[in-house]
LUMMAR-555895 format. One record per residue (C-alpha): x, y, z; residue number from 1; residue in three letters. Coordinates in Angstrom, 3 decimals. Example, Ala and Ser with C-alpha at 12.3 -4.5 7.8 and 13.67 -1.06 7.14 Angstrom:
R        px        py        pz  pos  code
R    12.300    -4.500     7.800    1   Ala
R    13.670    -1.060     7.140    2   Ser
END
This chain:
R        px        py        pz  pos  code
R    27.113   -16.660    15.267    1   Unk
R    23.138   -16.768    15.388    2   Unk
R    22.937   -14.853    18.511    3   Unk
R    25.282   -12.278    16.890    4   Unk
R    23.346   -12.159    14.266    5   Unk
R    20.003   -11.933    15.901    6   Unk
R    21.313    -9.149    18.189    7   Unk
R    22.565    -7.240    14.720    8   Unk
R    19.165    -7.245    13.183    9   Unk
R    17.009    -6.398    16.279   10   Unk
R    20.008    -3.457    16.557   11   Unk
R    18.946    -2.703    13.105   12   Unk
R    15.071    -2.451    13.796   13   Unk
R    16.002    -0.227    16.924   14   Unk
R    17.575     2.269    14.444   15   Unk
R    14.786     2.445    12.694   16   Unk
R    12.581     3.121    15.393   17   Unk
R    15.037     5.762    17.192   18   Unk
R    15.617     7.714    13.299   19   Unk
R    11.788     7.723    13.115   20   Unk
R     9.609    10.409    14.695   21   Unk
R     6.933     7.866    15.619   22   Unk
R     6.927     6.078    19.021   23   Unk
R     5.565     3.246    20.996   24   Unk
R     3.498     5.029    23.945   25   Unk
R     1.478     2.091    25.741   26   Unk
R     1.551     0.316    23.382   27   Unk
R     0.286     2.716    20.917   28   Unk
R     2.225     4.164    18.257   29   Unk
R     1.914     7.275    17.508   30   Unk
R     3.199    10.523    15.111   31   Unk
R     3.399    13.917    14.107   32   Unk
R     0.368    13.826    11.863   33   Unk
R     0.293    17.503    11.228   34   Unk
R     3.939    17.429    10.002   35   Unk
R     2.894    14.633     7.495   36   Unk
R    -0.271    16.292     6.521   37   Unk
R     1.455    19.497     5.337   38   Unk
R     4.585    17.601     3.740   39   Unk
R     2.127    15.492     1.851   40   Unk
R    -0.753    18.369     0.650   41   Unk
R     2.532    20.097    -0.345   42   Unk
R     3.432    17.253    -2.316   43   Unk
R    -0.344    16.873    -3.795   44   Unk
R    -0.270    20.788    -4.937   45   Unk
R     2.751    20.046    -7.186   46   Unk
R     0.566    17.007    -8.845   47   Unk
R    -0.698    17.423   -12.555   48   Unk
R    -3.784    15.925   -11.309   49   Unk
R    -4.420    18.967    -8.417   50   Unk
R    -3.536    21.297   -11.205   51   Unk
R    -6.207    19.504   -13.523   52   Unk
R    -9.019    19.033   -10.530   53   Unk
R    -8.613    22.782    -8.862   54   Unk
R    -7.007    24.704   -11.683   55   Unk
R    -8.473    28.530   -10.331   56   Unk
R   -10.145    26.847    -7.846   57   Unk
R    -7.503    26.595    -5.487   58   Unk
R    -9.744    27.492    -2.148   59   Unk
R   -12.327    24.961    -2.730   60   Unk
R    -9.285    22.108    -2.210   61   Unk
R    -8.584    23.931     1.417   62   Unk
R   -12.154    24.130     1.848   63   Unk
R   -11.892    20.360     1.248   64   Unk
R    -8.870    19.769     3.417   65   Unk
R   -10.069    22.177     6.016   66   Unk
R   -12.212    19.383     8.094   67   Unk
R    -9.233    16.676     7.654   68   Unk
R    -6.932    18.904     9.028   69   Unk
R    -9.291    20.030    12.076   70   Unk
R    -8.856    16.437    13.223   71   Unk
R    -4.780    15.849    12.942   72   Unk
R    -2.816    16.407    15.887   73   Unk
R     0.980    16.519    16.433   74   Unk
R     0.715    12.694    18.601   75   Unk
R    -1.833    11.025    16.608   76   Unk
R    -2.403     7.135    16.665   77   Unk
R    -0.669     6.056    13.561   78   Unk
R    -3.950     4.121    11.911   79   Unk
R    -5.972     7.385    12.555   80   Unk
R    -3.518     9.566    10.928   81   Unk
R    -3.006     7.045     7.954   82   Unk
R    -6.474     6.736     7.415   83   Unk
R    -6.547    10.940     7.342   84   Unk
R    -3.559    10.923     4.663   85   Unk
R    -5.433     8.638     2.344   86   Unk
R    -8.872    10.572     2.712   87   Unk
R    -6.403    13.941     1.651   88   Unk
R    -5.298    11.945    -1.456   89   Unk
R    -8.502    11.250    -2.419   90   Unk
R    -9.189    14.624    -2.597   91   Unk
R    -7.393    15.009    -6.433   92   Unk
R    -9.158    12.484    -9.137   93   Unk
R    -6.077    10.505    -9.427   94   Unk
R    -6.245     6.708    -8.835   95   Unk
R    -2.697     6.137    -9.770   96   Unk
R    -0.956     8.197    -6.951   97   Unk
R    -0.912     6.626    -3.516   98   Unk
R     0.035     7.155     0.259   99   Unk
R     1.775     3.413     1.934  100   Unk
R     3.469     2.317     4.828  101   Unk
R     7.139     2.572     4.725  102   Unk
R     7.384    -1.019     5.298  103   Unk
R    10.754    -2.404     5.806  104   Unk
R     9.566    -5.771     6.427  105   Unk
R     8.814    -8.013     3.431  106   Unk
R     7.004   -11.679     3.132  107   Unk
R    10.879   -13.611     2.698  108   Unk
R    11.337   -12.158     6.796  109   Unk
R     8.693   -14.409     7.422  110   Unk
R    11.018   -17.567     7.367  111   Unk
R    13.682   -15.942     9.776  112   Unk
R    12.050   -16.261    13.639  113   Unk
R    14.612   -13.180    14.849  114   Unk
R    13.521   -10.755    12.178  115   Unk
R     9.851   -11.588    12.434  116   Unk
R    10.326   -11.199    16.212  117   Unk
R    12.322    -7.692    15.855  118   Unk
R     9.218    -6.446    13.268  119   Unk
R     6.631    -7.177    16.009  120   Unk
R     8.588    -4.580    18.427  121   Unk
R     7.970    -2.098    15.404  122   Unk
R     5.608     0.574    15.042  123   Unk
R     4.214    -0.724    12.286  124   Unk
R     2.976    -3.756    13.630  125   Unk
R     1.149    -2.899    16.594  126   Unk
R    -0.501     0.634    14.460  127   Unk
R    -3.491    -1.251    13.928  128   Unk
R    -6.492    -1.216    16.973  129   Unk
R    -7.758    -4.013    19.046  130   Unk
R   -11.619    -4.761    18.694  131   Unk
R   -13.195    -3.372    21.648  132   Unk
R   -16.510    -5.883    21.774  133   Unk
R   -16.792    -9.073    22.297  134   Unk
R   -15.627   -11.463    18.810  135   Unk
R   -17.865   -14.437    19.605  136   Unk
R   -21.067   -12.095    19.925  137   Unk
R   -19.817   -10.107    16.645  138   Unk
R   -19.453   -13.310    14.606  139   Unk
R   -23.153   -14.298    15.699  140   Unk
R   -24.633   -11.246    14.476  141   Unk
R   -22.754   -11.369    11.442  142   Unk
R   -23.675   -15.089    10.476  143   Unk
R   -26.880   -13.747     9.836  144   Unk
R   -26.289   -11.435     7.111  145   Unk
R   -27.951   -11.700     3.759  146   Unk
R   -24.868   -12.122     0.514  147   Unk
R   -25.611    -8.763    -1.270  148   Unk
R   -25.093    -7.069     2.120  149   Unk
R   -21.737    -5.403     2.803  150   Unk
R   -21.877    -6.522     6.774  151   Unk
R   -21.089   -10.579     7.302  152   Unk
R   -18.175   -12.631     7.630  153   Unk
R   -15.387   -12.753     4.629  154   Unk
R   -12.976   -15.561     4.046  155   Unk
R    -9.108   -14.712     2.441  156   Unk
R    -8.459   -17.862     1.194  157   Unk
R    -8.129   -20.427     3.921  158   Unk
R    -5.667   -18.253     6.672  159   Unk
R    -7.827   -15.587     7.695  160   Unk
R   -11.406   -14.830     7.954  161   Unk
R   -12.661   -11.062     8.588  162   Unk
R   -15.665    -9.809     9.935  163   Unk
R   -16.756    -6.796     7.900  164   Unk
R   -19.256    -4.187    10.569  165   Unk
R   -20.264    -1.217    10.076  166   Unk
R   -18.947     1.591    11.947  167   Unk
R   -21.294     3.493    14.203  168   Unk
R   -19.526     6.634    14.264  169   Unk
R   -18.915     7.239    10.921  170   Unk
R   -20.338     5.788     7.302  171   Unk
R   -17.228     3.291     6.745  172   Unk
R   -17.125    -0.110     8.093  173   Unk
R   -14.437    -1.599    10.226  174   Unk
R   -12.498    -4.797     9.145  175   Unk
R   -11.608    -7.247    12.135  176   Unk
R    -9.638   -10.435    12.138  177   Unk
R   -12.212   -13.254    13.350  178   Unk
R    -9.679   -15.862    13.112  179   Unk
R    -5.653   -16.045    11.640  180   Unk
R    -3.599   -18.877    10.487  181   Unk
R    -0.887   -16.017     9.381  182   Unk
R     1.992   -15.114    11.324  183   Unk
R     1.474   -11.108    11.520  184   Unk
R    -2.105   -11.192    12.016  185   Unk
R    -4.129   -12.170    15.430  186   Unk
R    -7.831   -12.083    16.440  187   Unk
R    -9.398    -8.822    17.535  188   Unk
R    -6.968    -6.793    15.154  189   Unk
R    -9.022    -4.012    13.036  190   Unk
R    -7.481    -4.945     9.320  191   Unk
R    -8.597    -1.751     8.005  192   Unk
R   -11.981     0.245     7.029  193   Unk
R   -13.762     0.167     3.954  194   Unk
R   -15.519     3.413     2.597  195   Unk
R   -18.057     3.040     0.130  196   Unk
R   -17.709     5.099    -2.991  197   Unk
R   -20.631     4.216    -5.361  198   Unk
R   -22.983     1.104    -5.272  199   Unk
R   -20.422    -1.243    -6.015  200   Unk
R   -17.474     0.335    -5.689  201   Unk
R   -15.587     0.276    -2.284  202   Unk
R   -11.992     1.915    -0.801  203   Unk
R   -10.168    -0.562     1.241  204   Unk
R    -7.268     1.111     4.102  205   Unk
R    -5.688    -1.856     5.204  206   Unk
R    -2.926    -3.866     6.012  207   Unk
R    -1.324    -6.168     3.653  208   Unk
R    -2.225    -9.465     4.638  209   Unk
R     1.512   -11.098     3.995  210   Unk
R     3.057    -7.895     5.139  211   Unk
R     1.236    -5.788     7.128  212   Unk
R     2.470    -2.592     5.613  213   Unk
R    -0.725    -0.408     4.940  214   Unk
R    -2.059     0.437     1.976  215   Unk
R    -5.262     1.791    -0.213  216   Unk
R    -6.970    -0.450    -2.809  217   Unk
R   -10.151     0.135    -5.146  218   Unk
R   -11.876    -2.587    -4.768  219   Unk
R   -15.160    -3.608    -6.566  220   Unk
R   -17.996    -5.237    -4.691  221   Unk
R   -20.582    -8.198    -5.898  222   Unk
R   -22.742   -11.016    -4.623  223   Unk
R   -20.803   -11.323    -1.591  224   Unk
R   -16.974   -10.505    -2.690  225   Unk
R   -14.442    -7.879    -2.963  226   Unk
R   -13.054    -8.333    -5.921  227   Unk
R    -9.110    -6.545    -5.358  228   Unk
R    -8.875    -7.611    -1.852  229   Unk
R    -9.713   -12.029    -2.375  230   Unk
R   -12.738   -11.674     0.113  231   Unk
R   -15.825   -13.703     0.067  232   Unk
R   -18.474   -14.588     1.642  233   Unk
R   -18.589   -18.062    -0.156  234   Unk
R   -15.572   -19.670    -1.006  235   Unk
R   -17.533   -21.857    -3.228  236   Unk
R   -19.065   -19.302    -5.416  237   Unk
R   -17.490   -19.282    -8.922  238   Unk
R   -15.876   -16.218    -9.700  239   Unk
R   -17.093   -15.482   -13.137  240   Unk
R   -15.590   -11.675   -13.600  241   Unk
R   -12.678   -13.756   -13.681  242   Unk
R   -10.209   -13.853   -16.524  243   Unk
R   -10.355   -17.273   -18.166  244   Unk
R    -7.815   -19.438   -18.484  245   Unk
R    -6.140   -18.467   -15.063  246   Unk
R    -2.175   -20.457   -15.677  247   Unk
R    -1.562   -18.239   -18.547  248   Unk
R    -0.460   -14.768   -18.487  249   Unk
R    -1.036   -14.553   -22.456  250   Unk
R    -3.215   -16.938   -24.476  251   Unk
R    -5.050   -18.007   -27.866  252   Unk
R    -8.136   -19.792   -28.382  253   Unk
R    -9.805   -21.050   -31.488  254   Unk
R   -13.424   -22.070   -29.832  255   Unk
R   -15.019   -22.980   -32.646  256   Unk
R   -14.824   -22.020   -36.318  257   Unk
R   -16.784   -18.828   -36.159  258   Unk
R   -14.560   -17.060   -32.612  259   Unk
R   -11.060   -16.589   -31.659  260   Unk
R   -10.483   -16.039   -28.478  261   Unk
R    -7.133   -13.718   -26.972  262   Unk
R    -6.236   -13.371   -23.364  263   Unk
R    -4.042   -10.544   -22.419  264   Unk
R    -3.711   -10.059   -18.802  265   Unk
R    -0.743    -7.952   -18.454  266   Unk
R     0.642    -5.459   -20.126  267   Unk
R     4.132    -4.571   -18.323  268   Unk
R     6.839    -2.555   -20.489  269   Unk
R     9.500    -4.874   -18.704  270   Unk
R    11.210    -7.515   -18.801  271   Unk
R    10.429   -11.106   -18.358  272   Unk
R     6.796   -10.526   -18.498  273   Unk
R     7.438    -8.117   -22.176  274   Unk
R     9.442   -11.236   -23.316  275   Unk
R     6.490   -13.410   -22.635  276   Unk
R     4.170   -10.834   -24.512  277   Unk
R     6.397   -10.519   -27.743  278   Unk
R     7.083   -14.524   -28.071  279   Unk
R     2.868   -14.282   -27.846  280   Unk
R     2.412   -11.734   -30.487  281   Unk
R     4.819   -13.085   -32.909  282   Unk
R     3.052   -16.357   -33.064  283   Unk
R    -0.516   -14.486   -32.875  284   Unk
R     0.540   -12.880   -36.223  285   Unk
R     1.045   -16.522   -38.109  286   Unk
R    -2.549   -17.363   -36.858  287   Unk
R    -5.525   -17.324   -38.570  288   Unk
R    -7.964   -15.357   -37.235  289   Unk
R   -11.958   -15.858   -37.247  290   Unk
R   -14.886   -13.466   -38.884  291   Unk
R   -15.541   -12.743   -34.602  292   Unk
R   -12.402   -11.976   -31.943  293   Unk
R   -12.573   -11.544   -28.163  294   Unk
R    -9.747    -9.793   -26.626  295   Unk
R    -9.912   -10.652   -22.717  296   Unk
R    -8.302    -7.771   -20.609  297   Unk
R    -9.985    -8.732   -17.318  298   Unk
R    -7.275    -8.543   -14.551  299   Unk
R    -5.469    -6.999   -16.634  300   Unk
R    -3.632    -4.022   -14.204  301   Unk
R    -2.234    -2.292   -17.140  302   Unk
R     1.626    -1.305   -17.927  303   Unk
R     2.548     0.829   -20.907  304   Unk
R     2.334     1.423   -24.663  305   Unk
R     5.547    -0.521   -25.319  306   Unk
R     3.509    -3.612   -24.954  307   Unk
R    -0.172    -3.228   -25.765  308   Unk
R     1.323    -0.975   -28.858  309   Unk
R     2.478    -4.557   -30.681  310   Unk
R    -1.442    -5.730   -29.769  311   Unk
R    -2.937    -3.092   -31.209  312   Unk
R    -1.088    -2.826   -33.798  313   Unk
R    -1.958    -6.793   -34.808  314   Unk
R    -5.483    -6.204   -34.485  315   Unk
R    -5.481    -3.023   -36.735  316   Unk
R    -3.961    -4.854   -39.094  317   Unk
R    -7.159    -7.559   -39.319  318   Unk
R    -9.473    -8.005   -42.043  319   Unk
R   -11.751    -5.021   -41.718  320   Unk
R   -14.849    -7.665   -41.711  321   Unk
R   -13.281    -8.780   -37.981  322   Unk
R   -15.399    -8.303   -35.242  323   Unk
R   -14.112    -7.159   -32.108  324   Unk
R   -15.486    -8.190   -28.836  325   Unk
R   -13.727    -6.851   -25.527  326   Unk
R   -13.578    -8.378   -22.261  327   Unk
R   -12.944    -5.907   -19.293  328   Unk
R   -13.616    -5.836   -15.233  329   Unk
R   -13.316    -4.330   -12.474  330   Unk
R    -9.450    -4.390   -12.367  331   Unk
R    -9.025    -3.780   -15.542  332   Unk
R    -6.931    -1.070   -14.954  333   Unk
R    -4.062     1.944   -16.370  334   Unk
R    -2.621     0.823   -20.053  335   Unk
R    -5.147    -1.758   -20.325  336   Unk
R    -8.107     0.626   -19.798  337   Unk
R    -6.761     2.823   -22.349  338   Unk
R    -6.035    -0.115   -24.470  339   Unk
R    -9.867    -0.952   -24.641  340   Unk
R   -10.946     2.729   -25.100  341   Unk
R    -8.594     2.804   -28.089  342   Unk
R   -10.006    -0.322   -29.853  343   Unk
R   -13.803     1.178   -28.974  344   Unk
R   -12.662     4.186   -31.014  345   Unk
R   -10.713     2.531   -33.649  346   Unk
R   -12.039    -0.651   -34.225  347   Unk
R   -15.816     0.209   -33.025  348   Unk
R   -15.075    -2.790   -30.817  349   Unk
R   -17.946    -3.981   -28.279  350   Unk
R   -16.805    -3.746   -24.744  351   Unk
R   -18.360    -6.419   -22.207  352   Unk
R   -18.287    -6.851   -18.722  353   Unk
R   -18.213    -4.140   -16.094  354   Unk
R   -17.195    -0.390   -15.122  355   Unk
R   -13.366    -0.567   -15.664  356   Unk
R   -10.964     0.621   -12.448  357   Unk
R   -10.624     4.337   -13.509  358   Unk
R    -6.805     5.103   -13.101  359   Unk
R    -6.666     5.814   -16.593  360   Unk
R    -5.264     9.460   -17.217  361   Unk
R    -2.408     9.592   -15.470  362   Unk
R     0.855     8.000   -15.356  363   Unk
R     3.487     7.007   -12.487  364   Unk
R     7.315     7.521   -13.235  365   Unk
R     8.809     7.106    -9.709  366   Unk
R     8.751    10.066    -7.534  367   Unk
R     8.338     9.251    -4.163  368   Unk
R     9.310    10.459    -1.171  369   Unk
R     9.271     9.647     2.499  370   Unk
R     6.728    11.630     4.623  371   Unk
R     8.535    13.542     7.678  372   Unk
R     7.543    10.609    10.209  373   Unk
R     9.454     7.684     8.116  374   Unk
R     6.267     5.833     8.477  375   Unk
R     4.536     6.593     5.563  376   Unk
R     5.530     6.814     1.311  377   Unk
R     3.857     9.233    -1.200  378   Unk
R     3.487     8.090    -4.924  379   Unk
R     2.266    10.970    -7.023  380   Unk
R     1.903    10.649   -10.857  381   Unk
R     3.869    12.579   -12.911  382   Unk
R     2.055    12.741   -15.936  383   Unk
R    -1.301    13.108   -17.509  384   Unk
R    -2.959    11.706   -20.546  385   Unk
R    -5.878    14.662   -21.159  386   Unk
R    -7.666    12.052   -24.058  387   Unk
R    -8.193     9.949   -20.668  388   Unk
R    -9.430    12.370   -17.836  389   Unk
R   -13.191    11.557   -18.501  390   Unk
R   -12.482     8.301   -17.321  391   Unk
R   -10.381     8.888   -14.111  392   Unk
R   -12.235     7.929   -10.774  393   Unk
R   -15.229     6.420   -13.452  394   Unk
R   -13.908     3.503   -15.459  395   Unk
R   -14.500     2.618   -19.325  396   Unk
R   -18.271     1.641   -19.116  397   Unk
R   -19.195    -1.521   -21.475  398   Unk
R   -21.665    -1.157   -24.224  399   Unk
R   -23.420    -4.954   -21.943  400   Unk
R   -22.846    -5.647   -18.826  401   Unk
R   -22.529    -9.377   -18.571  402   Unk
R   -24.438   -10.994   -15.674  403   Unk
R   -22.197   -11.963   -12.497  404   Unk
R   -23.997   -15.530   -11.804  405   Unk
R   -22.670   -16.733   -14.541  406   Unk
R   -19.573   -17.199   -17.048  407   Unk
R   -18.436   -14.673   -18.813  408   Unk
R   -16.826   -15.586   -21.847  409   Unk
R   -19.832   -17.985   -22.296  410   Unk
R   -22.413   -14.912   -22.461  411   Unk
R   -19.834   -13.200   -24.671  412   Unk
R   -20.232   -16.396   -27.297  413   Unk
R   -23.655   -16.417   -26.931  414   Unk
R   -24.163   -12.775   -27.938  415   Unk
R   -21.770   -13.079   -30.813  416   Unk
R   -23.925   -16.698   -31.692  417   Unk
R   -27.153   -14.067   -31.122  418   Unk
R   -25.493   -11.254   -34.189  419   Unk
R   -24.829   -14.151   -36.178  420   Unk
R   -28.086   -15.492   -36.558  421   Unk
END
């Protein structure tokens, strides 16, 4: 019975490789990249947020494309193409809509050795290049770098440890696997790139460390971590842009007679999580509230009005002597960066932290659709929020940036002890 069973799923994983347009060719897997470039920037020219960014402008986006699409081919290694569909994506001001491996492998495969063993035949495990220099001599020279610089060598927890270098053919840097306690993953594998886009603001293309499947992530960039992708430097450097209270989705505080203290870290329109929210805000409402309130949305990845409505709606309803004081950070993100940017407006609440994600204005409602190789997805919003577009691609800045070296919600408590005085 195992053996027939192991024989149907690496049957299955075949099919998937024969239905697909991609190919192994020594041991490089390859695609039509022009085929996927011209499905996808037809895809992108439907978008609200191309008709937003190049409304009668519609040559300067093929003036943009142009030099991507000089360097697709019709057999293109599949990280080089991937990393050429993301960079056309970028070109709109839309943070919510995404290109992504069409992964059909998932972290539960893990615990079965024939599927993990069919997945490693695949094309998308052995897309990503092999380090071409020598790892010992590349972890020397990267010992040696200084924690503010991007270069140097990044732990993910305590399975895998990267070695970020910059590239010297281009301005990105190239993400190698040093050493790998995870199943997928080996030494000498590039991860991904990273692309700066602003002093502390970074684009990761990589693959998912559980799963492998590639994908894009924002990620912000500070004394020596990434902050979306769980990298540091020093493992034992406190995290202070952290949310507090890190067991509890949603949370109240009374820390000391003069603050209350809220943590919201999610704001998802579904089911179990919206459960957990309204049980919250139904007791929140019996509470008594203090003269000073600090609403913590760090983390916070957003969701929709259906949730942070019942929030707002509480905190509208407060004495109008309340004052407001609003956590955010670097993935504060969607619904929840909205959410702040309402109560600024409203409630002339103080924001505090730092530059929020910016994929504010628009909104995801499920179209995707497979790109002609069967490799790769497209996510492109459907919808736009115009109140919002300032903030796309920028964030919600805060009226004080709070100081990274130390703890957040303490310097938030000592400003509001400062106004009291």
């Amino acid at each position: 019975m195992k053996t027939a069973l192991k024989i149907k799923i690496s049957l299955y994983f075949l099919c998937l490789i024969l239905l697909s347009t991609c190919s192994l060719m020594a041991q490089e897997a390859t695609c039509d990249c022009k085929q996927d470039l011209n499905f996808l920037v037809k895809k992108i020219k439907k978008s609200p947020a191309y008709k937003n960014d190049f409304r009668g402008a519609k040559k300067l986006f093929d003036q943009k494309l142009s030099p991507i699409a000089s360097k697709v081919t019709s057999k293109m290694p599949l990280f080089d193409c991937y990393l050429l569909l993301v960079e056309t994506v970028q070109l709109i001001i839309d943070r919510h809509s995404i290109v992504y491996g069409n992964a059909k492998f998932d972290a539960e495969m893990l615990k079965d050795e024939g599927k993990l063993a069919a997945f490693k035949e695949t094309a998308l495990f052995q897309m990503y290049p092999e380090f071409s220099g020598n790892l010992e001599t590349l972890q020397n020279n990267l010992s040696n770098k200084g924690i503010e610089e991007i270069e140097g060598i990044y732990q993910a927890g305590r399975s895998l440890e990267i070695g970020v270098v910059e590239n010297n053919f281009s301005d990105d840097y190239k993400m190698i696997v040093l050493r790998s306690d995870l199943p997928l993953w080996k030494e000498g594998e590039q991860l991904g790139t990273l692309k700066l886009n602003g002093k502390d603001r970074a684009l990761a293309v990589i693959g998912s460390y559980t799963t492998k499947t590639p994908v894009p992530i924002t990620t912000g960039f500070k004394n020596g971590e990434f902050m979306s992708l769980s990298l540091k430097k020093d493992t034992t450097q406190i995290s202070n842009w952290r949310a507090a209270f890190a067991d509890n989705t949603y949370h109240f505080e009374q820390l000391n007679p003069e603050v209350s203290y809220i943590k919201a870290g999610d704001f998802s329109g579904f089911y179990p999580v919206l459960g957990e929210a309204e049980k919250f805000y139904e007791e929140l409402k019996k509470r008594t509230i203090a003269g000073n309130l600090i609403v913590d949305l760090r983390d916070n990845g957003g969701g929709g009005d259906r949730n942070s409505d019942i929030l707002f709606e509480i905190l509208e309803n407060l004495k109008n002597d309340t004052q407001l004081f609003v956590l955010v950070n670097q993935n504060t993100g969607s619904n929840a960066e909205q959410f702040a940017a309402r109560l600024k407006k409203a409630q002339a609440a103080t924001i505090l932290g730092d530059r929020t994600k910016g994929a504010i204005a628009y909104e995801l409602k499920g179209d995707i659709s497979i790109l002609p190789s069967n490799f790769f997805k497209v996510y492109l919003s459907s919808k736009r929020h115009r109140e919002y577009l300032p903030y796309e691609g920028v964030g919600v800045a805060p009226d004080v940036y709070l100081d990274y070296s130390a703890d957040w919600l303490q310097q938030t408590r000592n400003l509001i002890h400062q106004q009291m005085e």
